[in-house]
Wavefront OBJ file of the C-alpha trace (Angstrom):
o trace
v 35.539 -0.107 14.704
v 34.576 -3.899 13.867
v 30.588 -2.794 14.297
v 31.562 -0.396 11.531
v 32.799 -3.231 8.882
v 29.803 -5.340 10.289
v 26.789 -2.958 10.163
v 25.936 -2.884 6.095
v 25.716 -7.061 7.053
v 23.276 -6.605 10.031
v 21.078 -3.983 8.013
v 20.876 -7.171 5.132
v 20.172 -9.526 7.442
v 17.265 -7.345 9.519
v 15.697 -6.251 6.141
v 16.073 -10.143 4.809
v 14.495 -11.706 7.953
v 11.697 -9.280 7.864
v 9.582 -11.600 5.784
v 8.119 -8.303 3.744
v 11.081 -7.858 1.848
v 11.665 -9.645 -1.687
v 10.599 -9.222 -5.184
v 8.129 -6.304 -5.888
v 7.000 -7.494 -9.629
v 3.857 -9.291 -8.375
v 2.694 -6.647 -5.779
v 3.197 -3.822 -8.471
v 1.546 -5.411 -11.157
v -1.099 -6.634 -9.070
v -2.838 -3.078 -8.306
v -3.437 -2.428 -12.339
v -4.787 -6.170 -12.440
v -7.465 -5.052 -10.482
v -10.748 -3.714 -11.788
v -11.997 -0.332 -11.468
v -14.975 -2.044 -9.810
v -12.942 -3.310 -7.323
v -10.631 -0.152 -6.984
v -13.776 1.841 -6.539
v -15.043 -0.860 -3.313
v -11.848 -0.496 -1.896
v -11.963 3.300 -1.908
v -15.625 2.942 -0.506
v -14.398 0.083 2.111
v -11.714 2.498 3.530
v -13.950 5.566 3.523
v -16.113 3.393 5.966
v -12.860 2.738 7.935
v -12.031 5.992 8.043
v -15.542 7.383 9.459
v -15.024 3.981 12.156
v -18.656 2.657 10.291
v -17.058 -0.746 9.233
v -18.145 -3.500 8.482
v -16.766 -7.229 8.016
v -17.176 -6.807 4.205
v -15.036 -3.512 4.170
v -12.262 -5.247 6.166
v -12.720 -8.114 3.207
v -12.474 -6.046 0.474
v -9.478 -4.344 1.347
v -7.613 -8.302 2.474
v -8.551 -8.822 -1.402
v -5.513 -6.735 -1.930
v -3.173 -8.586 0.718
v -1.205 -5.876 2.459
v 1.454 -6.687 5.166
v -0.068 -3.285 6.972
v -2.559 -0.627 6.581
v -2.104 3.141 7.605
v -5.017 5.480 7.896
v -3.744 9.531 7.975
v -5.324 12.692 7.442
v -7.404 11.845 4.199
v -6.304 8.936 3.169
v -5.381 5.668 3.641
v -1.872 3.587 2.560
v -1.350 -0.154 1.619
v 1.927 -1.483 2.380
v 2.111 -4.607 -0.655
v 5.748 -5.045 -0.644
v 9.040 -4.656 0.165
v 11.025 -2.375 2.631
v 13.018 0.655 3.114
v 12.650 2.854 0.278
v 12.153 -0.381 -2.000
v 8.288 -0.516 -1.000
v 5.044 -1.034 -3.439
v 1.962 0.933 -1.880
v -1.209 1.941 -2.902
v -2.623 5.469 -1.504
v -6.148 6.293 -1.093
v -6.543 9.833 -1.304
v -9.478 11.833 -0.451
v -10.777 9.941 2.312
v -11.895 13.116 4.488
v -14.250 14.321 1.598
v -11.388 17.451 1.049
v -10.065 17.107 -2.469
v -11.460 13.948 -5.212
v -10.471 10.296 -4.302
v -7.967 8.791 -6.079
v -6.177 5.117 -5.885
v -2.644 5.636 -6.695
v 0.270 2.938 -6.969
v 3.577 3.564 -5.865
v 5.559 1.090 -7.105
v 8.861 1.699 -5.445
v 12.514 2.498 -7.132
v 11.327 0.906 -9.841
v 9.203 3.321 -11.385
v 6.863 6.464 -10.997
v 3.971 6.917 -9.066
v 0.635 5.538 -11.577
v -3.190 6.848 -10.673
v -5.345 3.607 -11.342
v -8.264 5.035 -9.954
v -10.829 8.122 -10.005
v -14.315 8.646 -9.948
v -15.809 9.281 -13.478
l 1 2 3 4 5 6 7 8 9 10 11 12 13 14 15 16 17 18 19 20 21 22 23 24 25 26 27 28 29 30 31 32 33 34 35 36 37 38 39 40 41 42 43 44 45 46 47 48 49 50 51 52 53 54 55 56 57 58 59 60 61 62 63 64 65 66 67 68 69 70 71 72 73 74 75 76 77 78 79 80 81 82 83 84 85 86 87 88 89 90 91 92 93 94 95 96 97 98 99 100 101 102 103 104 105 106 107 108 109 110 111 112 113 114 115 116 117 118 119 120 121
């Protein structure tokens, strides 16, 4: 019964002290203040991380955009940039397994819907 009236506190506290959590208005606006060029390396530095060809200029290109964690999946490729829970900003690289066109896509959280800031012309 008292870890009842005590748990909403501990989930504040473990979300708080997880050093990711916190305000997401510079991580979401920081994916459109990149440039296309740069959008377009990072696609290119993550399709070489995909295929396990890599290089220490991939791995820099993609700690340009200074994720707390990177996922690779089926295809494509996620950047963790802020917050937790549901509350988090990513950026998804789609079409990493040649299946599909490649695409850098922000998702910026609650706050608002998911933007495409990237696509091959």
């Amino acid at each position: 019964m008292i870890l009842v009236k005590f748990a909403p506190c501990t989930l504040t506290l473990m979300l708080v002290g997880c050093g990711v959590c916190g305000s997401n208005e510079e991580p979401a606006a920081m994916g459109p203040g990149k440039s296309q060029q740069k959008l377009a390396k990072l696609v290119e530095a993550l399709d070489a991380l995909d295929r396990a060809s890599h290089s220490d200029a991939s791995s820099e290109v993609v700690r340009d955009f200074r994720p707390y964690s990177v996922r690779n999946g089926p295809g494509r490729a996620v950047l963790h940039l802020a917050g937790c829970a549901d509350d988090m900003v990513l950026l998804v690289v789609h079409g990493l397994d040649g299946k599909g066109s490649k695409s850098v896509e922000l998702l910026p959280g609650e706050r608002n819907r998911a933007e495409v800031l990237w696509k091959p012309e």
